[in-house]
N, CA, C and O of each residue as an XYZ file, in Angstrom:
768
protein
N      35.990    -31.480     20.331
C      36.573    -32.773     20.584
C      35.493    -33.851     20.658
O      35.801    -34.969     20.245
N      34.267    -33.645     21.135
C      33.071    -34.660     21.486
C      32.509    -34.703     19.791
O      32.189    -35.842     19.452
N      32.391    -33.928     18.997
C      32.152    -34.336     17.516
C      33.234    -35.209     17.428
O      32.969    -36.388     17.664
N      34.397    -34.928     17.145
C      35.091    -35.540     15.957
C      35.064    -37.311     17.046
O      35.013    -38.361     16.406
N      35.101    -37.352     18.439
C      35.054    -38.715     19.431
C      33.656    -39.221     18.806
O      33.614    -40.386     18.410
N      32.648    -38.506     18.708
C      31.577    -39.426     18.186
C      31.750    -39.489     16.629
O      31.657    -40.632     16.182
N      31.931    -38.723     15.919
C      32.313    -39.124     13.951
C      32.924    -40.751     14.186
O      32.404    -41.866     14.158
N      34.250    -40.253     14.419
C      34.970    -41.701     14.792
C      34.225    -42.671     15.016
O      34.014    -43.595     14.230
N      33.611    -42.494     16.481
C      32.863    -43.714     16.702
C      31.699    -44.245     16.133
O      31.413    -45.405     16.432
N      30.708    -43.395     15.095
C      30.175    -43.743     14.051
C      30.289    -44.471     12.812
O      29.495    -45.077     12.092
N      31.783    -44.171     12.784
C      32.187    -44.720     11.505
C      33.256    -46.026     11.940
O      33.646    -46.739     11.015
N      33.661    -46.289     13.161
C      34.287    -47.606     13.776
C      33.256    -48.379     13.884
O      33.335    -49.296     13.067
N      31.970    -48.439     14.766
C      30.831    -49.055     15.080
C      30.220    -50.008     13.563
O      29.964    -51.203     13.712
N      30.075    -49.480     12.456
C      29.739    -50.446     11.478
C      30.768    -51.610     11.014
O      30.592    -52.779     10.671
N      32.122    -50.647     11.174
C      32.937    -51.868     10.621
C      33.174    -53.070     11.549
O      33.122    -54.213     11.094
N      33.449    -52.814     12.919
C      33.228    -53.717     14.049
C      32.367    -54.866     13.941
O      32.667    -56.021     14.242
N      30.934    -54.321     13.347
C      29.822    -55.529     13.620
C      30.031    -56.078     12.264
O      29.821    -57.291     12.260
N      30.476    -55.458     10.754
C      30.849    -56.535      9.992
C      31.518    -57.417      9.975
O      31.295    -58.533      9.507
N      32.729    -56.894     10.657
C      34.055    -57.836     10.899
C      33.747    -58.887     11.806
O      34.361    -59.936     12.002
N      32.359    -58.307     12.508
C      32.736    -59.851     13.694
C      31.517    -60.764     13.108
O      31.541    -61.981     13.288
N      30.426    -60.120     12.385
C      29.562    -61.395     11.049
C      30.586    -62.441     10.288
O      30.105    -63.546     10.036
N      32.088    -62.176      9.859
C      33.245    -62.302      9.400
C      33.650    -63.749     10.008
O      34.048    -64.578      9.190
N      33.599    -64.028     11.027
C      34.373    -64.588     12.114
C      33.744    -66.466     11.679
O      32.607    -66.913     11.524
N      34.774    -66.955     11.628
C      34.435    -68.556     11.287
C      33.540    -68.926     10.108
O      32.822    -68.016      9.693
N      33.454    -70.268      9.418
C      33.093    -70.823      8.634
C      31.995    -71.782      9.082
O      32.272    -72.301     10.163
N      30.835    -72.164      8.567
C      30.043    -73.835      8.697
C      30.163    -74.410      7.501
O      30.339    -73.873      6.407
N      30.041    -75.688      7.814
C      29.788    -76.457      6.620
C      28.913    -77.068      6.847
O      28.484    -77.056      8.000
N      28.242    -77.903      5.791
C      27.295    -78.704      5.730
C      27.495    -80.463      4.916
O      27.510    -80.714      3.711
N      27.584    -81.119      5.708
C      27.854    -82.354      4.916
C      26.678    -82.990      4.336
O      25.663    -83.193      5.002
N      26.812    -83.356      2.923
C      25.896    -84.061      2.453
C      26.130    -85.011      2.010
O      27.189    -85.055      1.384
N      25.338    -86.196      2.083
C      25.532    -87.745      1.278
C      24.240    -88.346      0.545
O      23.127    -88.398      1.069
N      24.533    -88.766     -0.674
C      23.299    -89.449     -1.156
C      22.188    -90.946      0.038
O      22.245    -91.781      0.941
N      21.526    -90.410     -0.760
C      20.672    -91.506      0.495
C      20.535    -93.183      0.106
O      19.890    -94.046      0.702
N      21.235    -93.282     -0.899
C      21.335    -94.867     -1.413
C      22.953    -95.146     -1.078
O      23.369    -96.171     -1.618
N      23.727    -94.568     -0.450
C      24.445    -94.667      0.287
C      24.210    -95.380      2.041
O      24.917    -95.735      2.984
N      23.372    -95.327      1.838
C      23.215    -95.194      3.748
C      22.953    -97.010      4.015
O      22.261    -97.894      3.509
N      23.579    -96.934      4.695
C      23.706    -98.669      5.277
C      23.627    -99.717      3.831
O      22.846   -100.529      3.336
N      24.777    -99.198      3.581
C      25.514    -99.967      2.068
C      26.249   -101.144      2.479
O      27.066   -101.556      1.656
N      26.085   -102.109      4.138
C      26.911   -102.995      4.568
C      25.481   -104.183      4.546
O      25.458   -105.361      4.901
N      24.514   -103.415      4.050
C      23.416   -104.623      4.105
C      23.248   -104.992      2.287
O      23.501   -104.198      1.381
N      22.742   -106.450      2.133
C      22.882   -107.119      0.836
C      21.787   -106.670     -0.025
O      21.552   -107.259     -1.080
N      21.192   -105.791      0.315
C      20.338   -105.501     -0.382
C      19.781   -103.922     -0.576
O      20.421   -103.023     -0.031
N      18.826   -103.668     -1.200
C      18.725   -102.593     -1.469
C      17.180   -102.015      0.039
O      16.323   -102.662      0.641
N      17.676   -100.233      0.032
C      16.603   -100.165      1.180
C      15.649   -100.445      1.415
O      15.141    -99.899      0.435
N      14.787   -100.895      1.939
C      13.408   -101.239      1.837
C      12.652   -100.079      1.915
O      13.176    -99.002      2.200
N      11.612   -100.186      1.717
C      10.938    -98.858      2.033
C      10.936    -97.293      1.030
O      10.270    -96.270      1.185
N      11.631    -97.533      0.335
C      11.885    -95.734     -0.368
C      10.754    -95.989     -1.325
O      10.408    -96.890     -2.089
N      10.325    -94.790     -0.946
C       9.161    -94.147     -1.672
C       9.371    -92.940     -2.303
O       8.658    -92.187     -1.640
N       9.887    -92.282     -3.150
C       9.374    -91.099     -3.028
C       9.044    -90.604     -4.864
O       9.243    -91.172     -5.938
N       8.437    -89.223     -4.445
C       7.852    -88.815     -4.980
C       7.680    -87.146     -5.714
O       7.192    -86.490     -4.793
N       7.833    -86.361     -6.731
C       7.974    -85.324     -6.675
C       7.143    -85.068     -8.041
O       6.934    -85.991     -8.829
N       6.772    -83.999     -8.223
C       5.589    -83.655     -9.201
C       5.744    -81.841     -9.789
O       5.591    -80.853     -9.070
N       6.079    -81.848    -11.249
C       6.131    -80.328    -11.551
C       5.229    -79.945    -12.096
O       4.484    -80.791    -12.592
N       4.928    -78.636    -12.231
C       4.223    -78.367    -13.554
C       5.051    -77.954    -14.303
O       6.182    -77.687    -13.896
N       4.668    -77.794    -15.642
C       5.190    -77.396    -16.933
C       4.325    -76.584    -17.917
O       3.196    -76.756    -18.375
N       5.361    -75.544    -18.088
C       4.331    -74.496    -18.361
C       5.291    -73.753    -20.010
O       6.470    -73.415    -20.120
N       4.324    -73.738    -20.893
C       5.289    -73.804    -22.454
C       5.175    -71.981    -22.838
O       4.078    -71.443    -22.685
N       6.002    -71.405    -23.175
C       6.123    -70.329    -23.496
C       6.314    -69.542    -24.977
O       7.302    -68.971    -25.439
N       4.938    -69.751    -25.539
C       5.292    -69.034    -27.087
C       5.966    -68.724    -27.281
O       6.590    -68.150    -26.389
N       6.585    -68.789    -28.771
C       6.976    -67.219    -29.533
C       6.747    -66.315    -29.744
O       5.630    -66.089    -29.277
N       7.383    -64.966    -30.538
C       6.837    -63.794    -30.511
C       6.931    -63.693    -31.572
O       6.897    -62.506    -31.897
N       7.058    -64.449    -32.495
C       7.151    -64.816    -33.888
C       6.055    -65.438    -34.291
O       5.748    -66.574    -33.928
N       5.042    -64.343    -35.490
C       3.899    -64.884    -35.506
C       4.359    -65.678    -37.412
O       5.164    -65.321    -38.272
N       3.128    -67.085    -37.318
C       3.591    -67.525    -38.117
C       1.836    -68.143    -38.571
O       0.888    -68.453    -37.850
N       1.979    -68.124    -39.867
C       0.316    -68.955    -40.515
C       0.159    -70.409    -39.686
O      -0.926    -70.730    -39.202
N       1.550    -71.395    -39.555
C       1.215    -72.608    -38.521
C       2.001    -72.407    -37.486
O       3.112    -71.908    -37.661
N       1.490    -72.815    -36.047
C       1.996    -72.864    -34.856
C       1.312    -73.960    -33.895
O       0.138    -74.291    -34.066
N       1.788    -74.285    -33.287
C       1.897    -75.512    -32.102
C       1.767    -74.463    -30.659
O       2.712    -73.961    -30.051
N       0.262    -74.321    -30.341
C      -0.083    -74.460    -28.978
C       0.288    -75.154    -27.824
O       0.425    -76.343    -28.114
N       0.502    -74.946    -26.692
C       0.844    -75.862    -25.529
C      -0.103    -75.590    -24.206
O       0.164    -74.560    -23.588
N      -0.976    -76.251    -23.802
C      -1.244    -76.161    -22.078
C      -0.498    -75.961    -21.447
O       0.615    -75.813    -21.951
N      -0.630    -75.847    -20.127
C       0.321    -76.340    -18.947
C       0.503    -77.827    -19.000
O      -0.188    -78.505    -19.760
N       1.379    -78.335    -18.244
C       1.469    -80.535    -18.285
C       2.316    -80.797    -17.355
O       2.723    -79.753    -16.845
N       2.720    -81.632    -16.952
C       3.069    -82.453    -15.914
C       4.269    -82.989    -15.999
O       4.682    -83.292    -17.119
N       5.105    -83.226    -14.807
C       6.447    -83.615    -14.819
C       6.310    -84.223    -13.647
O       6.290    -83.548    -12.618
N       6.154    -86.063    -13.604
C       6.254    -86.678    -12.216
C       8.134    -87.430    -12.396
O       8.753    -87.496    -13.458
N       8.622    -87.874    -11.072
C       9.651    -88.730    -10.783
C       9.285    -89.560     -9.705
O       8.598    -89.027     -8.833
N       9.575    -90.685     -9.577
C       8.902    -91.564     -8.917
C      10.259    -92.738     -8.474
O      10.708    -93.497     -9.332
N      10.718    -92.732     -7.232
C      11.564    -93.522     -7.088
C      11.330    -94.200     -5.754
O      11.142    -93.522     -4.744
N      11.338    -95.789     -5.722
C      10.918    -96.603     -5.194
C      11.735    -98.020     -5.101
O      12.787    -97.910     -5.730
N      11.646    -98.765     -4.762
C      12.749    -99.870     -4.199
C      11.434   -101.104     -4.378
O      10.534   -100.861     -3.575
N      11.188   -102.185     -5.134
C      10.510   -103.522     -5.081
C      10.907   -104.849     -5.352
O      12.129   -104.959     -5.258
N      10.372   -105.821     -5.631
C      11.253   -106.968     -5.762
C      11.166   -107.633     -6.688
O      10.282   -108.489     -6.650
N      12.040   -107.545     -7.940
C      11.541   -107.747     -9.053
C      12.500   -109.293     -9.774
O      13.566   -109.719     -9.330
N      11.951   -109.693    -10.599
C      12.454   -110.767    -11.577
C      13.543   -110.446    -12.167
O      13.350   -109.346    -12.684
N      14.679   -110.837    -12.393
C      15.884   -110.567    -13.093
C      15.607   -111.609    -14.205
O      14.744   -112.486    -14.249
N      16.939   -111.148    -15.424
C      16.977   -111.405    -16.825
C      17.588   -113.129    -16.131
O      17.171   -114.242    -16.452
N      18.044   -112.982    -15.708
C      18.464   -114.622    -15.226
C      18.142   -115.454    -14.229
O      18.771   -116.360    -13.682
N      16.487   -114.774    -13.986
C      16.002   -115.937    -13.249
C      16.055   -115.409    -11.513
O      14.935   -115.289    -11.016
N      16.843   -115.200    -10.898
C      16.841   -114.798     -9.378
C      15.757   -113.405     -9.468
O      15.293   -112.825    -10.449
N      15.576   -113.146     -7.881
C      15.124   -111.680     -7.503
C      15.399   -111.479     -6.401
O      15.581   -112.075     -5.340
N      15.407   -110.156     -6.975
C      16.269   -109.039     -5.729
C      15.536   -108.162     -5.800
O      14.572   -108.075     -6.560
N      16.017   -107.154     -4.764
C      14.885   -106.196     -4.715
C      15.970   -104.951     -5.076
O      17.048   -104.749     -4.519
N      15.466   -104.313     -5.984
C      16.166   -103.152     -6.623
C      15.314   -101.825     -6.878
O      14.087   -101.908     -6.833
N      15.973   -100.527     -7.160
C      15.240    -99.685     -7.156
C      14.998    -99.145     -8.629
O      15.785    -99.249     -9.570
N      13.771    -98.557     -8.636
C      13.070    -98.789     -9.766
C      12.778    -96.720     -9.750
O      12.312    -96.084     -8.805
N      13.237    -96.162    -11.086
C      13.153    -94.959    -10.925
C      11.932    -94.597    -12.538
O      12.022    -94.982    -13.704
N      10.952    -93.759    -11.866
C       9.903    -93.704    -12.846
C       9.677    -92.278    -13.463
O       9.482    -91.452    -12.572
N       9.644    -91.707    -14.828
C       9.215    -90.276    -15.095
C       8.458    -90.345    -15.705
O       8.354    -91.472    -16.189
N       7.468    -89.400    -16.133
C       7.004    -89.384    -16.945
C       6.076    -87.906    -17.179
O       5.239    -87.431    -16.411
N       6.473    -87.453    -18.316
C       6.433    -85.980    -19.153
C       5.102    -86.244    -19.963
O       4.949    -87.109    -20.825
N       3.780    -84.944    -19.329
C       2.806    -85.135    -20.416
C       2.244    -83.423    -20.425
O       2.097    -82.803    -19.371
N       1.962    -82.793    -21.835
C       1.694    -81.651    -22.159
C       0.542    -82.023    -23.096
O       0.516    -83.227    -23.348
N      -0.373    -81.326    -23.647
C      -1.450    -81.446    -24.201
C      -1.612    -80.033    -25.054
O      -1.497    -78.986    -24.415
N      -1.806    -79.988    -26.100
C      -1.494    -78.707    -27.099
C      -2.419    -78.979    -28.319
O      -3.118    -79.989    -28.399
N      -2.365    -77.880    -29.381
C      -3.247    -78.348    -30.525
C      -2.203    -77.493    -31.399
O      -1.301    -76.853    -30.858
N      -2.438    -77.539    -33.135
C      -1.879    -76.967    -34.151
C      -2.617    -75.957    -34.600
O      -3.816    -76.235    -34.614
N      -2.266    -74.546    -35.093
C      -3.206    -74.196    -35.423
C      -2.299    -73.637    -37.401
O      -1.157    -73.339    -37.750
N      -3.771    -73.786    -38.187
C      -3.072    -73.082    -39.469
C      -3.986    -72.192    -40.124
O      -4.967    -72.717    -40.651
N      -3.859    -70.951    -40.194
C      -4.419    -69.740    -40.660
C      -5.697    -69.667    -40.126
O      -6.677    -69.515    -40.856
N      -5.791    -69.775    -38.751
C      -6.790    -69.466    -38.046
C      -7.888    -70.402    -37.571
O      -8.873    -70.058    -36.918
N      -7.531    -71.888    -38.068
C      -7.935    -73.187    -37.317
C      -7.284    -73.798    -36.937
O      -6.166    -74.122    -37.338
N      -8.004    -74.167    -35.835
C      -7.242    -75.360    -35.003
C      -7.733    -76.758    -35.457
O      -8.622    -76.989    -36.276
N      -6.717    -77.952    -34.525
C      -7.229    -78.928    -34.613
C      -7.766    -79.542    -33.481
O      -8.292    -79.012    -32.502
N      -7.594    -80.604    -33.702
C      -8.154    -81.460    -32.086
C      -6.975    -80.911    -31.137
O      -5.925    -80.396    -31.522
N      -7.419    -81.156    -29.702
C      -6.260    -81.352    -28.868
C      -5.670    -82.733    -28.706
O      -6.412    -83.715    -28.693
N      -4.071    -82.865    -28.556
C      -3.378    -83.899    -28.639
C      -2.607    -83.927    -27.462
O      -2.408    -82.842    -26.916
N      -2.189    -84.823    -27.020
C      -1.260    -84.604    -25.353
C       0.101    -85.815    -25.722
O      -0.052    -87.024    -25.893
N       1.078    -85.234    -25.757
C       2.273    -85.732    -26.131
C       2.724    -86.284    -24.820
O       2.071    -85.835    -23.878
N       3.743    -87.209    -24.469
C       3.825    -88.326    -23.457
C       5.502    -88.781    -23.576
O       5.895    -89.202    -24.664
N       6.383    -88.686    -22.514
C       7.332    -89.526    -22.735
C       7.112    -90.104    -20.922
O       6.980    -89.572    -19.819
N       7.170    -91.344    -21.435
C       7.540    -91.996    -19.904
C       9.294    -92.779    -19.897
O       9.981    -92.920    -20.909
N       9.664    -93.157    -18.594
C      10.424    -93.380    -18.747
C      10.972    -94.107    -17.339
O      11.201    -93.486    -16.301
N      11.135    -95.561    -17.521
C      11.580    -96.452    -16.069
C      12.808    -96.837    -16.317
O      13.077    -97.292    -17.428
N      13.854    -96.715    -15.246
C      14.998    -97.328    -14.865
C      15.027    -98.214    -13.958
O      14.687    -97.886    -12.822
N      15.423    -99.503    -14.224
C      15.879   -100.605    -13.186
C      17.159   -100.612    -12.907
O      18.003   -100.783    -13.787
N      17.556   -100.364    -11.235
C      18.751   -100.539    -11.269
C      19.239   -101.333     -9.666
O      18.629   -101.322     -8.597
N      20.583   -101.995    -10.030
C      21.038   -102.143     -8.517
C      21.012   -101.633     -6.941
O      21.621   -100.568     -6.841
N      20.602   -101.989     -5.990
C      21.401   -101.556     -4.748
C      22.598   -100.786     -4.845
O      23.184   -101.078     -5.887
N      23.046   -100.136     -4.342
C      24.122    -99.021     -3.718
C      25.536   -100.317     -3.556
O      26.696    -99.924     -3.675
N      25.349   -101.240     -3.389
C      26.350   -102.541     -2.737
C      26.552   -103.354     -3.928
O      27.484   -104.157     -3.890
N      25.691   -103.267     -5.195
C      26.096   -103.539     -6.509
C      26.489   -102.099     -7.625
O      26.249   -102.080     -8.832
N      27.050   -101.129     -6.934
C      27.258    -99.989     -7.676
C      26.091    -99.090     -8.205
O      26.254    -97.940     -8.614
N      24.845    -99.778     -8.145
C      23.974    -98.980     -8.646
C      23.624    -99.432    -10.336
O      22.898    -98.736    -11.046
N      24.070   -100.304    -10.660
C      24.320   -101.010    -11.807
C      23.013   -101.100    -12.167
O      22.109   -101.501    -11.435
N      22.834   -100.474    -14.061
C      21.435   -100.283    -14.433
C      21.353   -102.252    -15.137
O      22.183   -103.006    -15.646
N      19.731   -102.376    -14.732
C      19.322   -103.776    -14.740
C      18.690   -103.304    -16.312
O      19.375   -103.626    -17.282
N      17.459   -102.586    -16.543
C      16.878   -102.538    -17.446
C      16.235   -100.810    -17.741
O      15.666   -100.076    -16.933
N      16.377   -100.703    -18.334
C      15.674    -99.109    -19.174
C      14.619    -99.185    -20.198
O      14.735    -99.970    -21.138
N      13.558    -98.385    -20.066
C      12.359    -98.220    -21.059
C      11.747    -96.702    -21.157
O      11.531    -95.879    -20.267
N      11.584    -96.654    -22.335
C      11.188    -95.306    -22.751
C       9.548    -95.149    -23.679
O       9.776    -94.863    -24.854
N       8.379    -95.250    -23.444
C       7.518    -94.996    -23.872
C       7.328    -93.230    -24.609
O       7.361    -92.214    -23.915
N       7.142    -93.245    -26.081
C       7.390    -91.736    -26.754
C       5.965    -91.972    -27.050
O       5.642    -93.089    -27.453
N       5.024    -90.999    -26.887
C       4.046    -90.571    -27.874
C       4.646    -89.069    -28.594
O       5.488    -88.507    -27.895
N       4.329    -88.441    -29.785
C       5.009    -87.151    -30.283
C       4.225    -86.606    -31.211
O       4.062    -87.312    -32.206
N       3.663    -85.527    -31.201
C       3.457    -84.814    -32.325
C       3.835    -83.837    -33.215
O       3.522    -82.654    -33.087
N       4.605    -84.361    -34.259
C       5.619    -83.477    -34.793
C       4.856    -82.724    -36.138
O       4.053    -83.030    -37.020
N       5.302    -82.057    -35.890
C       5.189    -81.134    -37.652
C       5.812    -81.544    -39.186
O       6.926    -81.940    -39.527
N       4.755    -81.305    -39.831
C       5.709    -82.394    -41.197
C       6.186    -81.235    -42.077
O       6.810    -81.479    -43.110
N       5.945    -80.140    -41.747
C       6.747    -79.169    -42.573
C       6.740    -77.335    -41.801
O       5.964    -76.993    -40.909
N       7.483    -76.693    -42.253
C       7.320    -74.830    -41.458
C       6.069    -74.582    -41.599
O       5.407    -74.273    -40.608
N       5.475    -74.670    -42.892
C       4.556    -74.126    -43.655
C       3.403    -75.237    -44.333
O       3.247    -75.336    -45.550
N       2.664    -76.014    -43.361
C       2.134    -77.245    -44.464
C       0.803    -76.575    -45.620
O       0.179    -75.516    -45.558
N       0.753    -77.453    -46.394
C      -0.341    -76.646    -47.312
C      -2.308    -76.802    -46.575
O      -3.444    -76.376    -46.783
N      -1.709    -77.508    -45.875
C      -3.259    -77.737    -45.269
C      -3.240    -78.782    -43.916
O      -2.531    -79.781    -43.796
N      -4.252    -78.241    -42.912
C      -4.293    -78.520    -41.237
C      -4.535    -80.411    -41.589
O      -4.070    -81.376    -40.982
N      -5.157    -80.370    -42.419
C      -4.960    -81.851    -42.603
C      -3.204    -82.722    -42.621
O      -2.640    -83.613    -41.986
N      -3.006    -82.132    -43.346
C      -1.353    -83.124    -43.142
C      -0.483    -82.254    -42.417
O       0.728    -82.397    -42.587
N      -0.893    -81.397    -41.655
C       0.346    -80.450    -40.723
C       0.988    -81.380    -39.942
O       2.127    -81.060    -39.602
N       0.585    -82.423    -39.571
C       1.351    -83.363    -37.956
C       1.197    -84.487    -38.344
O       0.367    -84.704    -39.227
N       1.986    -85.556    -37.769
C       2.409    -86.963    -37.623
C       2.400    -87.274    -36.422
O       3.079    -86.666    -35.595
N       1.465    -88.482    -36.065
C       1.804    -88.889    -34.191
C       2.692    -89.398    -34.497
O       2.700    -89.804    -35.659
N       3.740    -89.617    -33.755
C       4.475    -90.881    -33.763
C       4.796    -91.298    -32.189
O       5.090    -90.586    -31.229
N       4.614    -92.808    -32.313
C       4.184    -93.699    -30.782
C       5.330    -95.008    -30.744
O       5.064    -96.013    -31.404
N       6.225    -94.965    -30.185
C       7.527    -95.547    -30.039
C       8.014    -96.173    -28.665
O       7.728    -95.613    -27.607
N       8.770    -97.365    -28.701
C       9.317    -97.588    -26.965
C      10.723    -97.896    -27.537
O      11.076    -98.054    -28.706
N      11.298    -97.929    -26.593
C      12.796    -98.185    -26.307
C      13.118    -98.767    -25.264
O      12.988    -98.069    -24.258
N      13.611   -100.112    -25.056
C      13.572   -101.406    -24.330
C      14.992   -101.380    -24.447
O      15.540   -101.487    -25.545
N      15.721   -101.221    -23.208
C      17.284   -101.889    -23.340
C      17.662   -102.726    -21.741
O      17.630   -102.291    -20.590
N      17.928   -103.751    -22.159
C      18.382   -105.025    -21.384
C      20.058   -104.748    -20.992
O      20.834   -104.835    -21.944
N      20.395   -104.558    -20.206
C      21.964   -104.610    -19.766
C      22.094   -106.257    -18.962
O      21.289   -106.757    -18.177
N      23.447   -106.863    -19.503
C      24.058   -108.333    -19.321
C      24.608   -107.309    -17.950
O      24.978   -106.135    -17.968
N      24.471   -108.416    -16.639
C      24.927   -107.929    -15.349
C      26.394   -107.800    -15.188
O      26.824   -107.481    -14.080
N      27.238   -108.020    -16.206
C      28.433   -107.481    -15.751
C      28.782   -106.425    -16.987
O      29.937   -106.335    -17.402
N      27.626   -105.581    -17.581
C      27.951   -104.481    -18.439
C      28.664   -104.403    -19.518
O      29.029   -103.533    -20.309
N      28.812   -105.884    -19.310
C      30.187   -105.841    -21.228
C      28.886   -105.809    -22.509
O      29.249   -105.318    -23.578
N      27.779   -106.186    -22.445
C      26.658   -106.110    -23.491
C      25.510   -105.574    -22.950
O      25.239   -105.409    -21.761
N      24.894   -105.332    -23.879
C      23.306   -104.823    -23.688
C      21.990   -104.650    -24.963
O      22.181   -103.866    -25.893
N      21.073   -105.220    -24.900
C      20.130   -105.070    -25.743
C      19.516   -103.982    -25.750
O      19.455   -103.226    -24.780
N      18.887   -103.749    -27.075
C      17.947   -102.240    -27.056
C      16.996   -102.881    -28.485
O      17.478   -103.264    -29.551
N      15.539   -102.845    -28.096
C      14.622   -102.916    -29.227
C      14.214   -101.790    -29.009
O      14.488   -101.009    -28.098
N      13.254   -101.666    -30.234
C      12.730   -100.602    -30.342
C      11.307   -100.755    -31.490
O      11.426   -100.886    -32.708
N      10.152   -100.703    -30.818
C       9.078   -100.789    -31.393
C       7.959   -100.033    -31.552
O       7.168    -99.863    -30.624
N       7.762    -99.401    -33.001
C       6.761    -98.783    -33.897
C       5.243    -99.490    -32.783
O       5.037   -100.676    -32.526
N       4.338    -98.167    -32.289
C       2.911    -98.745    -32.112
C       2.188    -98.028    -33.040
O       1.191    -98.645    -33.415
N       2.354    -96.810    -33.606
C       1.725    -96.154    -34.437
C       2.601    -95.479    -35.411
O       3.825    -95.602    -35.451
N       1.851    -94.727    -36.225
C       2.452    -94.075    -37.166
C       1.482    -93.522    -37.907
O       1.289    -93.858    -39.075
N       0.722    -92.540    -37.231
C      -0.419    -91.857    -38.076
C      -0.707    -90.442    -38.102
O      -0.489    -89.573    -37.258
N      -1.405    -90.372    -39.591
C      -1.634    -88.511    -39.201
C      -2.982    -87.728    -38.105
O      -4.001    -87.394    -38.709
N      -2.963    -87.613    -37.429
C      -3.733    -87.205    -36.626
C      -5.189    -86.080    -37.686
O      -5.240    -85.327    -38.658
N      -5.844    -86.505    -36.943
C      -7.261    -85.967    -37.304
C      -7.207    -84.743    -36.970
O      -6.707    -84.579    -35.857
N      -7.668    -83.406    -37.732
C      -7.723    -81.970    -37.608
C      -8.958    -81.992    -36.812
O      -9.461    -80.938    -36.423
């Protein structure tokens, strides 16, 4: 009788302490932080912040006569609140969100390389306070790129093209229009 009273109670004892791990729910509330005291006319003062990756590029296993090397490179975001000039003259202070992507790599073709090259996209957003929706003011995109001009080029000399580009777009403050230029700084074949 004292076996089968302790079996039992061996095999009751685990389910007990799962069932009572079991017992109620938490939650966790979360809210964006450009939310927070959205009854003031302006945007927060003070935000700083800051975050930084690395980036790290992962060959193929596909071997080929030309291929594109990669370093490790960098991934910053940068978001901050200042007081800037508007398209019509007033200023406000709005928050200003910053990235910018840089890797550094070389080409190689049948067993030479070339120079090393470090490819670049940056990238700033201007936008409203939390109390104007968040409404984008202005966008810019700085491209540096080094692309390949063919699978197979016939020679390390014409394998790549930099190409060096921005992208400028102006939004009208009530969003019915918006400008976008876009301007050529280079356009060259990079030196082996």
């Amino acid at each position: 009788m004292k076996k089968s009273y302790l079996c039992g109670l061996a095999l009751l004892a685990p389910a007990l302490l799962l069932t009572g791990c079991g017992g109620g729910t938490s939650s966790l509330s979360i809210s964006a932080n450009w939310y927070s005291n959205t009854g003031l006319s302006d945007s927060i003062s003070g935000t700083d912040e800051h975050l930084e990756y690395a980036v790290s590029f992962r060959s193929s296993d596909i071997t080929n006569t030309f291929k594109m090397e990669y370093e490790s490179g960098t991934y910053t975001v940068d978001l901050k609140s200042e007081r800037r000039e508007l398209a019509d003259g007033t200023t406000e202070l709005v928050y200003v969100l910053t990235s910018a992507l840089s890797v550094t790599g070389k080409y190689t073709l049948n067993g030479a390389s070339s120079a090393p090259f470090t490819d670049t996209v940056e990238c700033e957003t201007v936008f409203h306070n939390a109390r104007a929706q968040l409404k984008p003011v202005r966008s810019s995109k700085l491209f540096k790129s080094t692309v390949p001009n063919a699978q197979t080029p016939a020679s390390l000399e014409n394998a790549c093209t930099e190409y060096h580009y921005t992208f400028v777009t102006e939004y009208a403050n009530d969003l019915k229009s918006f400008k976008t230029i876009y301007t050529a700084l280079t356009q060259e074949t990079p030196t082996p």
